[in-house]
VOFI-107122 format. One line per 3 residues: number of its first residue (from 1); their letters; for each residue y, x, z of C-alpha. Coordinates in steps of 0.02 Angstrom, whole numbers, m for minus. Layout:
# VOFI-107122
NUM	a	Y X Z ~ ...
END
This chain:
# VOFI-107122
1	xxx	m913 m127 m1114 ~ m819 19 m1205 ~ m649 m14 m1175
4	xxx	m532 9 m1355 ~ m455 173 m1360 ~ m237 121 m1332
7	xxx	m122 159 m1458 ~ m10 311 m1412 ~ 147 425 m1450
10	xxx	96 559 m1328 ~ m1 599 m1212 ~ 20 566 m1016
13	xxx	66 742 m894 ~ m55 736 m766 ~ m66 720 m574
16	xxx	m218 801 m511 ~ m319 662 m527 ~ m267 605 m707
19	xxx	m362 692 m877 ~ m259 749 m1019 ~ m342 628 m1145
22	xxx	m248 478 m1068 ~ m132 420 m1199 ~ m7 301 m1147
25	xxx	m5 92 m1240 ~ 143 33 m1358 ~ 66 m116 m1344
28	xxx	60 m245 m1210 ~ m62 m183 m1082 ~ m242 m305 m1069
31	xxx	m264 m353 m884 ~ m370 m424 m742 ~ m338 m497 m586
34	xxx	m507 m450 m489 ~ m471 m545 m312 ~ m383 m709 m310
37	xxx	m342 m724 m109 ~ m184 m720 m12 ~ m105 m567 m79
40	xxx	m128 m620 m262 ~ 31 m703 m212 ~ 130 m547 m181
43	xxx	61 m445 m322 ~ 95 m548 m470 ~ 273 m531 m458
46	xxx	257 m398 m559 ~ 169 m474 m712 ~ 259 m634 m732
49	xxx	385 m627 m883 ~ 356 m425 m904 ~ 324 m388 m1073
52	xxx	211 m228 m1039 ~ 61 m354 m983 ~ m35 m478 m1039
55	xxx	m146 m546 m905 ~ m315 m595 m1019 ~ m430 m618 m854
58	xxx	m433 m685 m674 ~ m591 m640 m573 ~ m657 m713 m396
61	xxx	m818 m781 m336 ~ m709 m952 m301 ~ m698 m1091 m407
64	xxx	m560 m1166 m322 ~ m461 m998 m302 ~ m495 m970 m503
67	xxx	m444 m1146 m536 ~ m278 m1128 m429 ~ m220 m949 m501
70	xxx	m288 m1001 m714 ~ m98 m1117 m691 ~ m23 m959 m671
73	xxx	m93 m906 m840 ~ m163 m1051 m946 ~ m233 m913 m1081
76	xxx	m330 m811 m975 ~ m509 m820 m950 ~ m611 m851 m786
79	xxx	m752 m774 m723 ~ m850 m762 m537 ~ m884 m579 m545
82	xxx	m840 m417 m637 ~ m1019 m402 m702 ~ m989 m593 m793
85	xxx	m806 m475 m851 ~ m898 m357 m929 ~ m1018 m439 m1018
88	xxx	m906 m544 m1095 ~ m852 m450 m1220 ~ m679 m476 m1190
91	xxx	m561 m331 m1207 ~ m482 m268 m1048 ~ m375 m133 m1006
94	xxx	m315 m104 m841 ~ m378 m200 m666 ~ m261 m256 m524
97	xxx	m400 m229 m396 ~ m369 m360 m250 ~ m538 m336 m130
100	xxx	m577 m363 31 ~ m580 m170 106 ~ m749 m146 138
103	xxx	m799 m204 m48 ~ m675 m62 m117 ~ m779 76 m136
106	xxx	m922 m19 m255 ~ m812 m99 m306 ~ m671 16 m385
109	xxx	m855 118 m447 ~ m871 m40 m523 ~ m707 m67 m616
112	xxx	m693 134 m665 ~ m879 127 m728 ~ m826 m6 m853
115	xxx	m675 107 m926 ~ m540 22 m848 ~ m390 86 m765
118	xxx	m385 39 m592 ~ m227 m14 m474 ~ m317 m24 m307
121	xxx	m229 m141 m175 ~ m226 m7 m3 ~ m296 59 126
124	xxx	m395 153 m19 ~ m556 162 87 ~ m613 188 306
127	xxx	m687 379 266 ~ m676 537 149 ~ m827 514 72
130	xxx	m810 357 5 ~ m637 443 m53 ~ m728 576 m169
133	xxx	m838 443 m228 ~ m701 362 m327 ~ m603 482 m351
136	xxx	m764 576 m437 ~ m797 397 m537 ~ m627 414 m600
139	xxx	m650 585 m671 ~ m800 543 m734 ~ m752 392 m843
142	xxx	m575 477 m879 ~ m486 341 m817 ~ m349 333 m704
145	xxx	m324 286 m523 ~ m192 207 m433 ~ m185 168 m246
148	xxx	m34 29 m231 ~ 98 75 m101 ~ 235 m63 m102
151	xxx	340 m8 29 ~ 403 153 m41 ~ 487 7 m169
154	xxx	553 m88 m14 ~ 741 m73 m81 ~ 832 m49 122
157	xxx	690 114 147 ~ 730 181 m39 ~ 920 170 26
160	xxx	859 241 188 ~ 771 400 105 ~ 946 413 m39
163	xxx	1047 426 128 ~ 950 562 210 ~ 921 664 55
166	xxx	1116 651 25 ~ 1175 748 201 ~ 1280 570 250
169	xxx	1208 606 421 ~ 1179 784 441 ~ 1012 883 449
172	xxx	881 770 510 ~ 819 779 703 ~ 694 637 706
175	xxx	650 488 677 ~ 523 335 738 ~ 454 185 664
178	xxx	423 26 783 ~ 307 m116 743 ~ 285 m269 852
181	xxx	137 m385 768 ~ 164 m563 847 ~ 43 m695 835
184	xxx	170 m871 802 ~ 245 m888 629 ~ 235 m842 424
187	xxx	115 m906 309 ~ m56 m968 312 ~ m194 m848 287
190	xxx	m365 m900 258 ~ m498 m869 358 ~ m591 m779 234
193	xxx	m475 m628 231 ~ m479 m621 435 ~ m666 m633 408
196	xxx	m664 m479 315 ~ m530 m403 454 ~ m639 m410 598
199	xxx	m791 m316 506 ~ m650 m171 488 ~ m628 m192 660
202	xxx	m809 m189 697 ~ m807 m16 579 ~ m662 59 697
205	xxx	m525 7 594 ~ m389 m85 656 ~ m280 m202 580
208	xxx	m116 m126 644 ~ m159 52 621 ~ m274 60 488
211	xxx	m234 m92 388 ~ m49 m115 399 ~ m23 54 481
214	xxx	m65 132 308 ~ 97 73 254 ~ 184 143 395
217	xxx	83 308 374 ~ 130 328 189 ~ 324 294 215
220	xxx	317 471 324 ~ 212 554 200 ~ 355 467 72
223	xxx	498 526 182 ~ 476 693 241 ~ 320 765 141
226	xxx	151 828 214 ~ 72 812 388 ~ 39 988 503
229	xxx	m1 906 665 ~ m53 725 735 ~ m56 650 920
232	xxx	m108 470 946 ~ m152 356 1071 ~ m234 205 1022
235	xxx	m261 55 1141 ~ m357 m100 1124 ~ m309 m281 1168
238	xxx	m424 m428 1158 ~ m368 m571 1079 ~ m508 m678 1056
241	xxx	m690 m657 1142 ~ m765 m491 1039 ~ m609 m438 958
244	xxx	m499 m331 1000 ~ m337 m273 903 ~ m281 m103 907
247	xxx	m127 m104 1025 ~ m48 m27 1104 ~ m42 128 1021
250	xxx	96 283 1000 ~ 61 410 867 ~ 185 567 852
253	xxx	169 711 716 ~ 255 850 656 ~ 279 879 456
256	xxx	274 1048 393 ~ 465 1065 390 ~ 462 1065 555
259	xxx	530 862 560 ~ 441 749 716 ~ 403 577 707
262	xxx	333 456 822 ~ 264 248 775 ~ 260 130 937
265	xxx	151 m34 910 ~ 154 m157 1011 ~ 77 m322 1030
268	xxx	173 m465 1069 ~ 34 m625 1018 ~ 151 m763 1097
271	xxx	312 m718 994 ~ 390 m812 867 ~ 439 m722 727
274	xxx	521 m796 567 ~ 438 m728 402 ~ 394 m791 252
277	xxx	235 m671 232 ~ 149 m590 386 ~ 215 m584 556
280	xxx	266 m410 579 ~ 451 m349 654 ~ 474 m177 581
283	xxx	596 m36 580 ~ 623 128 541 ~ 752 245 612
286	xxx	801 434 542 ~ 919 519 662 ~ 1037 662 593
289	xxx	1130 797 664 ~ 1295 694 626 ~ 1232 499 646
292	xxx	1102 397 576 ~ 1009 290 470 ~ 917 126 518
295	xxx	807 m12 434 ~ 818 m163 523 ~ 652 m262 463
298	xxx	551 m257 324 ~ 408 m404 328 ~ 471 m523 435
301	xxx	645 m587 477 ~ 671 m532 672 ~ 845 m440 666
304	xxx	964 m563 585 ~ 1049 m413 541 ~ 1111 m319 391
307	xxx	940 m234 333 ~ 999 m57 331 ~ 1138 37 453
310	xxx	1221 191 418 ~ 1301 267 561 ~ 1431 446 531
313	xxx	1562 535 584 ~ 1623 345 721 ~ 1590 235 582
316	xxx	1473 92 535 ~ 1427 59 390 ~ 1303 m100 360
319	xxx	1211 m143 197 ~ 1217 m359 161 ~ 1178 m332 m21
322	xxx	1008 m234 m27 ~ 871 m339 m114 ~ 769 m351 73
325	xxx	623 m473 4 ~ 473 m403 55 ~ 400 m448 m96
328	xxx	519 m395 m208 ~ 435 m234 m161 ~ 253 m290 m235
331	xxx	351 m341 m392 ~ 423 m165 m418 ~ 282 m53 m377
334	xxx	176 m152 m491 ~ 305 m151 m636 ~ 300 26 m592
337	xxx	134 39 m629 ~ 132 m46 m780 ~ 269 27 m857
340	xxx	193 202 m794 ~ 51 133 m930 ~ 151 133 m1076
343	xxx	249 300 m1019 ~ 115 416 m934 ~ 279 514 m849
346	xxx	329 539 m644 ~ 232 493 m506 ~ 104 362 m485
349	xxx	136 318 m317 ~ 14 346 m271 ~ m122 438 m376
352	xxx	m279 449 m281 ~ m279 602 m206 ~ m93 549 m155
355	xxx	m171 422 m60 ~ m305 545 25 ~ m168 613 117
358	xxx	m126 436 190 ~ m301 444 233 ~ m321 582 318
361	xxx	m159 567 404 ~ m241 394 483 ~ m421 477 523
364	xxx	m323 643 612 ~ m232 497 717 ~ m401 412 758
367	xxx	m463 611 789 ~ m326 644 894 ~ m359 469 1020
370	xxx	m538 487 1034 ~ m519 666 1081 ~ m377 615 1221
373	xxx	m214 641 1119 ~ m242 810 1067 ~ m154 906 908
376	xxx	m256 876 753 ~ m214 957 587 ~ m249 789 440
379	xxx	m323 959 317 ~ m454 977 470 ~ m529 791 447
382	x	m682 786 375
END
């Protein structure tokens, strides 16, 4: 199906990945939910009661999921695959691409190859290749391509990243990121989507490091710009017979500027920990010359804290009013998105090739383990 050419009062300035003959909608934009599962939940925040969308389909192989998600919007239409999408007829714009991982490459080819823009739930893909491939289908259809980040909209690590910019705590020395996955608390998940986790795991990549690590890895990309060098460790744990979850593991790097990080994971599977979505205690800490800056959680709720800490000069200062909903942060990277639609102007975040760098930065930390923790340049990955 030929999608209809948008309405438009100029036209977009391009990342690398995006053509000059996108023209940005004054109308509200024509979308598709393709994926109904658990993180459906999360990612239509950002459509309900935003003018700039009108939600006109809702795709997944599921009755029952279709069924459940059609109360959300009684005027869309239903349909158990993309191909039963596009020959319908109906007039779509722009896809909120929900897949399992290891159906994103066909299936992103899929959505691009039909002339739709595509907002592609992360990690983008396990492998370079299968990188090129859609960022070549993009190209090729003149569409554009947008790999969803949602924690570089997490409001305490936007605060974070104001305070560093601003000098509050001097010129920056360090800083590390902890994550402790626990295996007692948060929300149901089916067992569909862990399913479709252990074949990553079968493919040599991990739910910690790969899967939720990409958020992790895309916050220091975010922070402190590109990646020159990359030391990991990564462990292995088994948690039921066959499958093993990637932790512990320690990965340090060095940006260009010459700022080191380092990410600790740890497993702790007999932990309570209170959250409303996944169970994952997070934080981030940037130390300055002159004090620091620390995120107490993100996910889950494990430091009943204020969720951000500024620390200068003897003084405290704690943030109790920052919007700290994890997915408040789903609901403003995809209104970012869609109002990036009707605009065509700043960052995607992330384009596609944006999100290569996330890749590679995860591929030079598998690089680095297998090889026994030596330096490995992410531009070296192949």
């Amino acid at each position: 199906m030929d999608s209809a050419n948008p309405p438009a009062a100029h036209a977009a300035k391009p990342e690398a990945n995006n053509l000059m003959t996108f023209q940005p909608y004054d109308r509200p934009v024509r979308a598709a939910f393709v994926g109904l599962g658990r993180i459906y939940d999360l990612n239509v925040r950002a459509y309900i009661d935003n003018p700039d969308v009108e939600v006109v389909a809702l795709v997944d192989p599921s009755e029952e999921r279709r069924a459940q998600r059609q109360a959300d919007w009684p005027g869309a239409r239903t349909f158990g695959s993309t191909a039963e999408l596009a020959a319908s007829g109906l007039e779509v714009d722009a896809v909120e691409a929900l897949l399992p991982i290891p159906l994103h490459v066909e299936g992103v080819i899929e959505l691009l190859n039909n002339g739709w823009h595509v907002n592609l739930q992360k990690p983008m893909c396990n492998d370079l290749a299968d990188a090129e491939k859609m960022l070549s289908a993009a190209r090729a259809n003149d569409r554009i391509f947008r790999v969803m980040e949602n924690y570089i909209f997490y409001e305490p690590l936007r605060k974070l990243k104001e305070t560093v910019e601003s000098g509050a705590i001097g010129e920056v020395s360090g800083y590390h990121m902890k994550m402790v996955g626990s295996g007692r608390g948060g929300w149901d998940v089916p067992a569909s989507s862990y399913e479709w986790q252990f074949q990553q795991m079968r493919n040599g990549r991990g739910v910690l490091v790969f899967d939720d690590g990409w958020h992790k890895l895309a916050t220091a990309l975010w922070l402190f710009g590109p990646i020159k060098e990359v030391r990991a460790w990564i462990g292995t744990t088994e948690v039921i017979p066959t499958i093993e979850v990637d932790a512990p593991t320690t990965i340090l790097w060095q940006h260009e500027n010459g700022i080191r990080g380092v990410w600790d994971i740890t497993l702790a599977p007999a932990m309570y920990l209170r959250s409303d979505y996944y169970t994952n205690d997070e934080r981030w800490e940037v130390t300055g010359q002159q004090g620091y800056a620390r995120v107490n959680r993100c996910t889950g709720r494990g430091i009943q804290q204020p969720s951000l800490d500024v620390y200068a000069e003897g003084e405290m200062r704690s943030y109790h009013a920052l919007d700290d909903d994890w997915a408040s942060s789903f609901r403003d990277s995809g209104r970012h998105w869609l109002r990036w639609l009707h605009t065509g102007e700043g960052p995607l975040l992330w384009s596609g090739d944006e999100a290569v760098n996330v890749l590679r930065f995860a591929l030079a930390a598998y690089a680095s383990s297998e090889a026994g923790g030596v330096g490995i340049d992410p531009a070296s990955v192949s």
